[in-house]
Structures are given as structure tokens and as C-alpha cells.
KOLLUMGU-718263 format. One record per residue (C-alpha): chain; residue in one letter; x, y, z. Coordinates in steps of 0.1 Angstrom, whole numbers. Example, Ala and Ser with C-alpha at 12.3 -4.5 7.8 and 13.67 -1.06 7.14 Angstrom:
2
  unit  code     xx     yy     zz
     A     A    123    -45     78
     A     S    137    -11     71
***
This chain:
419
  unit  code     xx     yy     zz
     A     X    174     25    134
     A     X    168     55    151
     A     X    154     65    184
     A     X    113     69    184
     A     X     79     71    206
     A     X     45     63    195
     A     X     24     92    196
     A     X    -16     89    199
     A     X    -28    104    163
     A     X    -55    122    181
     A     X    -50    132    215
     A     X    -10    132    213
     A     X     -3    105    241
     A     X     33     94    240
     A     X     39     58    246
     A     X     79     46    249
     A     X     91     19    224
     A     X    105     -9    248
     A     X     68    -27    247
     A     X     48    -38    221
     A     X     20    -12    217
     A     X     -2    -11    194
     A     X    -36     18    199
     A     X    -41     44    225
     A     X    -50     33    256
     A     X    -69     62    265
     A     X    -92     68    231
     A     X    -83     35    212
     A     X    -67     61    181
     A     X    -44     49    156
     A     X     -6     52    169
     A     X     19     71    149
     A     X     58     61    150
     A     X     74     97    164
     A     X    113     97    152
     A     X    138    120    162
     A     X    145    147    139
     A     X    174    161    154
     A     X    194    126    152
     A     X    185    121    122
     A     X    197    152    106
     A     X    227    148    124
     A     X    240    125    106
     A     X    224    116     75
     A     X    216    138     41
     A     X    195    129     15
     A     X    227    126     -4
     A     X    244    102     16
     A     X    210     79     15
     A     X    213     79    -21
     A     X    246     70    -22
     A     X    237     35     -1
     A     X    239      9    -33
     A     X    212    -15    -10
     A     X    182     -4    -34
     A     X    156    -23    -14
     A     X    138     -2     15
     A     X    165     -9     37
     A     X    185     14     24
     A     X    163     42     49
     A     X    171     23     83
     A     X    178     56     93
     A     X    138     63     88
     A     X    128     31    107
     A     X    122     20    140
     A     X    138    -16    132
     A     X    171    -24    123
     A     X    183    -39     91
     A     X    174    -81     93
     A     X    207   -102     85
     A     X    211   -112     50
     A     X    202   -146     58
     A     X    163   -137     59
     A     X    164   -142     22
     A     X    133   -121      6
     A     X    130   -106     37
     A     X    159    -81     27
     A     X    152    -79     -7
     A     X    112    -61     -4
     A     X    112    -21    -22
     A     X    131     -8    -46
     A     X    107    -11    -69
     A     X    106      7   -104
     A     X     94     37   -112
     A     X     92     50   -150
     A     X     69     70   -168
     A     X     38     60   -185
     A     X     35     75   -215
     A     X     12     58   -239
     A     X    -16     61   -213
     A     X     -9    102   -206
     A     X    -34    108   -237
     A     X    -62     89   -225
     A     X    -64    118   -196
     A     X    -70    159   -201
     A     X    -38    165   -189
     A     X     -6    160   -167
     A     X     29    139   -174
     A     X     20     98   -156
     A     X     40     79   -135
     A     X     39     42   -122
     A     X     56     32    -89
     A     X     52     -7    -99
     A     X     53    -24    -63
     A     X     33    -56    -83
     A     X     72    -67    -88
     A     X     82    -71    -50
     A     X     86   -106    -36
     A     X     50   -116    -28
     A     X     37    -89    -59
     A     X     27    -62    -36
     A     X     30    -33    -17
     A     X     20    -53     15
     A     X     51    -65     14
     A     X     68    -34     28
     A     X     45    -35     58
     A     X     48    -74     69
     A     X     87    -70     61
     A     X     88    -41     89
     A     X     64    -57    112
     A     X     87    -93    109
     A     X    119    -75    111
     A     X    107    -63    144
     A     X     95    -95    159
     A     X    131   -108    151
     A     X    144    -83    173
     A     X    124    -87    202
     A     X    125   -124    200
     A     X     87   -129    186
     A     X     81   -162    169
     A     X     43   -161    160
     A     X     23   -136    140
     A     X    -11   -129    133
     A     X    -31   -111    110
     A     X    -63   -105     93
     A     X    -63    -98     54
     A     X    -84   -103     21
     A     X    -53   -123      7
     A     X    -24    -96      0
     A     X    -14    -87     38
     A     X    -14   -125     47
     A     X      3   -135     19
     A     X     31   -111     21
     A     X     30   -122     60
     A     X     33   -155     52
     A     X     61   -148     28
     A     X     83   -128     52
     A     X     74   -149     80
     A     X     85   -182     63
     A     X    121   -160     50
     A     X    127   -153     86
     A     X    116   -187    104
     A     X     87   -173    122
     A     X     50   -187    124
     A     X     22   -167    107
     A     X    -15   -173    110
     A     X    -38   -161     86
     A     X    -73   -155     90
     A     X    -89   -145     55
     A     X   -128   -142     49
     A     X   -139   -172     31
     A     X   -147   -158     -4
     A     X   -109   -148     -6
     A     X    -95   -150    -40
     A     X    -83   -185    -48
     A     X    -44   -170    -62
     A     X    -39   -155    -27
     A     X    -48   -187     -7
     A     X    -28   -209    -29
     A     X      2   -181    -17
     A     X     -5   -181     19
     A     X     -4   -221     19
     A     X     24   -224      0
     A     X     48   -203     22
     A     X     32   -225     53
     A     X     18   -202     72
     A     X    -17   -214     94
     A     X    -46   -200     66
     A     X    -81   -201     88
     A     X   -110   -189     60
     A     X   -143   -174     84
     A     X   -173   -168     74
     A     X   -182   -134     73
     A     X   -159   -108     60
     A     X   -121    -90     63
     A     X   -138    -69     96
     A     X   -149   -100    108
     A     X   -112   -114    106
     A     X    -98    -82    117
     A     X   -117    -85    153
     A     X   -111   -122    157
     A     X    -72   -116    152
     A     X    -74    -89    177
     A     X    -89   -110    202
     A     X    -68   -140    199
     A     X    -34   -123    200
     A     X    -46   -107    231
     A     X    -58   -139    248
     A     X    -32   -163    229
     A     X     -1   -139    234
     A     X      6   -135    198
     A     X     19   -104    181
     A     X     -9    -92    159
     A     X      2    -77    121
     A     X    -33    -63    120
     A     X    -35    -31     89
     A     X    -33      1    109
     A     X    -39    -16    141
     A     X      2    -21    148
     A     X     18     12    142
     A     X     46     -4    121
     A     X     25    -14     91
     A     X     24     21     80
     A     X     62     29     90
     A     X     65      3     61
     A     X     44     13     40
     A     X     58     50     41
     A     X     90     37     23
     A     X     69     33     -8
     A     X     73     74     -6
     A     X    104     81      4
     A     X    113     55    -34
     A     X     93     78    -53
     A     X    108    111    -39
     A     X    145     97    -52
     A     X    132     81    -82
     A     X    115    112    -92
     A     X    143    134    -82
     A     X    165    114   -110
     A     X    138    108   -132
     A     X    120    138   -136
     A     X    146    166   -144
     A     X    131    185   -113
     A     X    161    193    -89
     A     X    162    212    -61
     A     X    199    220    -40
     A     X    205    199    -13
     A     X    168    181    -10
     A     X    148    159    -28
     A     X    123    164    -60
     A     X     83    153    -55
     A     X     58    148    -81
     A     X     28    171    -82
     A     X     -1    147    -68
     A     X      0    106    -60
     A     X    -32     84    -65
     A     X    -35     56    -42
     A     X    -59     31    -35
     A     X    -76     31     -4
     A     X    -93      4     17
     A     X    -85      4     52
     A     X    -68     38     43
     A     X    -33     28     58
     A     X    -13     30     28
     A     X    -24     62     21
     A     X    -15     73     54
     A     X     21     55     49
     A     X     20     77     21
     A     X     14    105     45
     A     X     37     97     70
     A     X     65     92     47
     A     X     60    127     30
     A     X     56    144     68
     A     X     89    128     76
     A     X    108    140     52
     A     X     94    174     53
     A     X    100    176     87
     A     X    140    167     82
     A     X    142    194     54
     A     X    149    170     28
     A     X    118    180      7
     A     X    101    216     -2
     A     X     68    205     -6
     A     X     39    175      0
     A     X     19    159    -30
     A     X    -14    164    -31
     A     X    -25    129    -22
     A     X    -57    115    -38
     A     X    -73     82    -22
     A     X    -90     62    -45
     A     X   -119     40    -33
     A     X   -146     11    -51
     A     X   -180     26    -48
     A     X   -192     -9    -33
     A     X   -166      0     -3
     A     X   -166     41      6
     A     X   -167     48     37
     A     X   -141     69     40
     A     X   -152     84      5
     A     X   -184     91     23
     A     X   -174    110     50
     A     X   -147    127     28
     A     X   -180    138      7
     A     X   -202    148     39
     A     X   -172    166     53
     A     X   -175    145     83
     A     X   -142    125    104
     A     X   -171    104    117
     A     X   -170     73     93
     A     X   -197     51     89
     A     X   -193     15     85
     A     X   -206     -2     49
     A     X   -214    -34     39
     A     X   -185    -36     12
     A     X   -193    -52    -23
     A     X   -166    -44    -50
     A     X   -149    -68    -74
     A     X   -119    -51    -57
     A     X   -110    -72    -30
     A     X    -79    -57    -16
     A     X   -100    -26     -5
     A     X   -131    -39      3
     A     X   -130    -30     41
     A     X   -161    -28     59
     A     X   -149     -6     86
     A     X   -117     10     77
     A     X    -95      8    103
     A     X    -72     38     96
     A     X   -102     62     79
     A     X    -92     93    101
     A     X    -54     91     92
     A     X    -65     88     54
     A     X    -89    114     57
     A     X    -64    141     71
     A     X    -35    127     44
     A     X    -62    136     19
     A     X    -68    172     38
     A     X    -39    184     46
     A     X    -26    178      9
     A     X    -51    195     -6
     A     X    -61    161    -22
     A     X    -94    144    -21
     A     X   -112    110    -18
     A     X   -130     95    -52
     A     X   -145     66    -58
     A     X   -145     48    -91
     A     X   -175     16    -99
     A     X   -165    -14   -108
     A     X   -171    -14   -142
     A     X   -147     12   -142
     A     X   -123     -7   -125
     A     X   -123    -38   -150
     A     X   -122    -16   -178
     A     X    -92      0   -169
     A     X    -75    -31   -161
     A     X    -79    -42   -192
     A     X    -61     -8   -204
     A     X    -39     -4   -180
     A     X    -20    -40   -188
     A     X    -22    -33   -227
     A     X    -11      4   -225
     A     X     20      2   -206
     A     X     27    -31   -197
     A     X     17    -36   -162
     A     X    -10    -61   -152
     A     X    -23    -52   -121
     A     X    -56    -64    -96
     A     X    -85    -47    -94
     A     X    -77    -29    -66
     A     X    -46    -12    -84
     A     X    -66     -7   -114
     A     X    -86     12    -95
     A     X    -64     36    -91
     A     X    -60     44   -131
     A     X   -101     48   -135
     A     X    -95     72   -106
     A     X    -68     91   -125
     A     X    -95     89   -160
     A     X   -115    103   -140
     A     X   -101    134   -123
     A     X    -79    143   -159
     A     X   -109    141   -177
     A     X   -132    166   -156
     A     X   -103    189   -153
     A     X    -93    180   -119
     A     X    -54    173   -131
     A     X    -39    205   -146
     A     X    -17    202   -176
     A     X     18    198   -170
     A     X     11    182   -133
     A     X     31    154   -127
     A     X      9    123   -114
     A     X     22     92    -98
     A     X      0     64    -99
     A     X      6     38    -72
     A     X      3      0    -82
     A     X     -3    -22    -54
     A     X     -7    -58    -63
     A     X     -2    -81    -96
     A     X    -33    -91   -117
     A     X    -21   -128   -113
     A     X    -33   -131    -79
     A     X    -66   -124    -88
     A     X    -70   -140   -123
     A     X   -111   -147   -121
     A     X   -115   -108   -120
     A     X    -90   -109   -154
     A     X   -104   -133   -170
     A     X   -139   -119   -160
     A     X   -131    -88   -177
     A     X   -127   -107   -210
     A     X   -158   -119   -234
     A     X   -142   -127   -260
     A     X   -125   -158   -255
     A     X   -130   -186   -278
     A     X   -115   -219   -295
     A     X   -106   -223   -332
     A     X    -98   -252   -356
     A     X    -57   -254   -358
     A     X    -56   -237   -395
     A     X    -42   -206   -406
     A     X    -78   -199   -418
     A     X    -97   -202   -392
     A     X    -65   -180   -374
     A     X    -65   -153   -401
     A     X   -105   -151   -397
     A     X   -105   -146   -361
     A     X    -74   -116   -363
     A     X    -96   -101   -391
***
């Protein structure tokens, strides 16, 4: 762990680090995690990062504002490191450009979330927190849950009521407190807020604590290695990066995690160049598509309706941080229906393998989409994030299926059907 300050994302505020904070206290902005460079620098190198044989995120304490949790925490120590490989029977459904998955549907609770509540629990266990709360359409709360119950520490989760069935069976099994509310995730979001102010408990909430993206961010740094040995792109001294990174975007903090982790490393040296960064959003949930489209930081809340839960966010709580990843990459914000989205499930799990949720198939259609109007040039090299496993949301896979039926046990009947 390194020294840091939270700095106000929009009026520049410092705050110091001894006290849990989590927005501005003079606009209410989102808080960024400020390192210092300098230290940094000082005594690390991209070089001697790779050379840590820990492959989980831990291996960039350096990065973090926590401190590595003892090996005892079990999963807790084991979330990132992730794989990374190249897609290749899918690259000729697209115009154009060489694919890549970063696969975080294999981390402990099957998904990215898990980098954030692993962060956000590693720092409770230093400053001696034992209760967490958080608001989440199934894939924050369960990785909570999941990290919470590897460390010994209470979670509560409050979910909407119509969360999928998979992720509340997750959430109760690793014994964290699940509260369903009518109403949806913003709903939850506000509640959470107001209880852990007026109960005294530390609140997980998606870009609400400054620490979900500092997780999230390590998701970047992964690719930037796994590229660099991957790819055949070197450069002396620094690290490679691919040419653009589609991600899915709901709340809009893990593009912004994205962000962050790029900005870091650019800012330490270790990297020539930023990725363009494309945000990918269900039409049924755009607001920040919206304003990316009017050309407007002002972002107007929606009533959000998408088969793709994990981004269905009626107010997005980090919109402006994923609206200036998106800008100052020379990226964009598209949004993709869901009909879209189920299709390219469906194509996504039989074309290379990976079965992924709506949300992260999401991300594909979005990549159909821009490769095929000319958006992705050839040759580019495009990273497609996956963010949570198809199995926790197996009514939208099986949804996406009509041609399910039953058969009389005979090799007839068998070789009929194949035919």
C-alpha cells in the first residue's frame, strides 16, 4: 500500500485517508483515490510487478490504498488474475480488428464485482470494520457476501425484489443478511445510504465508496500485462495496451475503474498510450448513453427495463466519471437492444467458449455493432470485457432458447431430431 488522498472528481477537494469518506462534502461528486506517483516510481517498475508470481490482483499492492489481507481470508486473496486469450472464431463475425476476452466470469463469485468488494473488505479489515452494506441487482452483493463471509465480516444485502433467482441463492448461501425491496436497484442504493449513516455501518455502495473503482481498475492494469505477453506488441521499459476496450456500463463505475487504472499507469510512465474506451449500455437503461448522445454531463434519470440486469441502473451513480472515461479516450457510449443482447449470448458461448449474463453479452452486440458500421478499423486490437457468468442468470439463457424439446429414448427419434 502506498500513500493516497481522495480527491473530489469535480471541484478537486482533497480529503486525507485516516477517515472513512466516501463523496464530496461540498458538491456531493464522486471521490477519486489520488496516489503518489513519486513513491511509487521510486521503487517499483513494471518489471519488477511482473516478476511477483502472486497472479491475483494483489500482486499491484503497490497501486492500492489497502494492504495485502493475510492468506487466511481464503478467496479473499485469490480474486483477479483472470485469463485473457484471444477470440478468434468470433473476429469474422465483425468488419474488422484482432478480439480479445478478459474472462473475469471465472473469479471466485463469477464476476468482476469481485475485485471491488475484495478492496472495499480488505479495507474494513484494517480499520477494524465488521459490518458492510450495500445495494446491488445480485452481482455486487453476492461478491460482498462472498468476501465478507472469507474474511469473517457481516454483509447486508439489499437487492430489488425481482433480482435474479441464481444471485439470491449466492447471497444466502455465503450468509450474508439478503433484504429484497420493492422498487428497484436506486431504490436500494438510497436506502443503504441512509442506514449506514444512521446504523454506523460501512456502506460498499457502486461508486458511492471511492474504493469500489480502485478495485475495479485492477481489471486494467491485468490486461495491460496480459497484452504485453500476449500480443507481440512491446515497448522498452513500459507496458503494451490494446487499441480500444468495450465494457458494460450501468452505474458507469467499472468503466471508470477502467479509467482510473489506465490514468495511473500513464501517469507513472509505465504505459505510452490510453485505450479508447467504449461503454456499452441496454437501450431499456441509457442514461448515460443519452447524455453521451445530447452531448450533455447533465444525466437524466430513466425508468430502466432491460433483460440485463447487472446494468439496469436507474440513476447511474458514477455517469460523469463514465462519461469523461469515454471522452477523454476518444471512445463513445452505445447502446445495444435486448434482442441483441440474447442473440449474442447465444453466440458468444458457442463461438469461443465463454457463457456469460446478459449484461456481458452485451458487450459483444456492442462490438457487432461498431465492427460492422466501420467504427473498428482493421487490424485494431479490441478487448472485450466479460463481467459475470451466464449461470447466475439461467432464466435469461434458457429464455434465449426455443427450441427445447423431449424425445422417445431411441436412436431414431435421436437421429431425427440432429437431422
Amino acid at each position: 500500500m502506498v500513500e493516497f488522498q481522495y480527491h473530489c472528481s469535480e471541484c478537486a477537494a482533497e480529503y486525507p485517508s485516516d477517515r472513512v469518506t466516501y463523496t464530496c462534502e461540498q458538491d456531493g461528486a464522486n471521490l477519486d483515490v489520488a496516489l503518489d506517483y513519486g513513491a511509487i516510481s521510486a521503487k517499483y517498475t513494471p518489471q519488477s510487478i511482473s516478476s511477483n508470481t502472486d497472479r491475483s490482483m494483489w500482486r499491484y499492492e503497490a497501486l492500492l490504498p489497502v494492504t495485502i489481507p493475510p492468506a487466511s481470508t481464503g478467496i479473499l486473496r485469490r480474486v483477479g488474475g483472470s485469463p485473457f486469450f484471444r477470440a478468434g472464431r468470433i473476429e469474422g463475425d465483425g468488419g474488422g480488428g484482432k478480439v480479445w476476452i478478459k474472462d473475469d466470469t471465472s473469479l471466485p463469485t463469477a464476476s468482476l464485482k469481485d475485485r471491488a468488494s475484495a478492496l472495499v473488505v480488505a479495507f474494513a479489515l484494517e480499520r477494524g470494520i465488521d459490518r458492510i452494506i450495500t445495494a446491488s441487482t445480485g452481482n455486487a452483493g453476492v461478491a460482498l457476501a462472498g468476501m465478507a463471509a472469507a474474511a469473517g465480516l457481516e454483509a447486508v444485502v439489499v437487492a430489488p425484489a425481482n433480482a435474479p433467482v441464481a444471485k439470491v441463492a449466492q447471497i444466502l448461501m455465503y450468509g450474508a443478511k439478503l433484504v429484497l425491496v420493492r422498487g428497484g436497484y436506486s431504490e436500494a442504493f438510497d436506502l443503504t445510504i441512509r442506514a449506514a449513516r444512521e446504523l454506523g455501518w460501512y456502506c460498499r455502495n457502486t461508486g458511492y465508496n471511492p474504493l469500489t473503482a480502485e478495485g475495479k481498475k485492477t481489471a486494467a492494469l491485468e490486461i495491460c500485462e496480459e497484452f504485453t505477453d500476449n500480443s507481440g506488441r512491446r515497448t522498452d521499459g513500459r507496458w503494451s495496451v490494446p487499441d480500444r476496450i468495450l465494457v458494460p456500463v450501468g452505474d458507469g463505475n467499472i468503466i471508470s475503474g477502467i479509467h482510473k487504472g489506465f490514468t495511473d499507469l500513464m501517469a507513472l510512465g509505465w504505459i505510452e498510450r490510453i485505450p479508447k474506451l467504449n461503454g456499452v449500455q441496454a437501450e431499456g437503461s441509457a442514461a448515460i448513453a443519452n447524455a453521451w448522445k445530447n452531448g450533455d454531463m447533465d444525466i437524466e434519470s430513466v425508468r430502466a427495463d432491460t433483460v440485463a440486469d447487472s446494468i439496469s441502473a436507474d440513476s447511474p451513480s458514477d455517469g460523469s466519471r463514465a462519461l469523461r472515461a469515454a471522452a477523454d479516450t476518444n471512445g463513445g457510449i452505445l447502446t445495444v437492444g435486448d434482442g441483441e443482447i440474447m442473440a449474442a449470448m447465444v453466440r458468444l458461448a458457442s463461438k469461443s467458449g465463454v457463457f456469460a449474463e446478459p449484461a456481458s453479452a452485451a458487450v459483444y452486440a456492442g462490438w457487432l455493432g461498431l465492427s460492422m458500421g466501420r467504427g473498428i478499423e482493421r487490424g485494431e486490437h479490441v478487448v472485450l470485457l466479460m463481467t459475470g457468468h451466464g449461470l447466475k442468470d439461467t432464466e435469461a439463457a434458457l429464455g434465449s432458447r426455443d427450441d427445447l424439446g423431449e424425445i422417445e429414448p431411441s436412436v431414431e427419434a435421436l437421429r431425427a431430431v440432429l437431422e
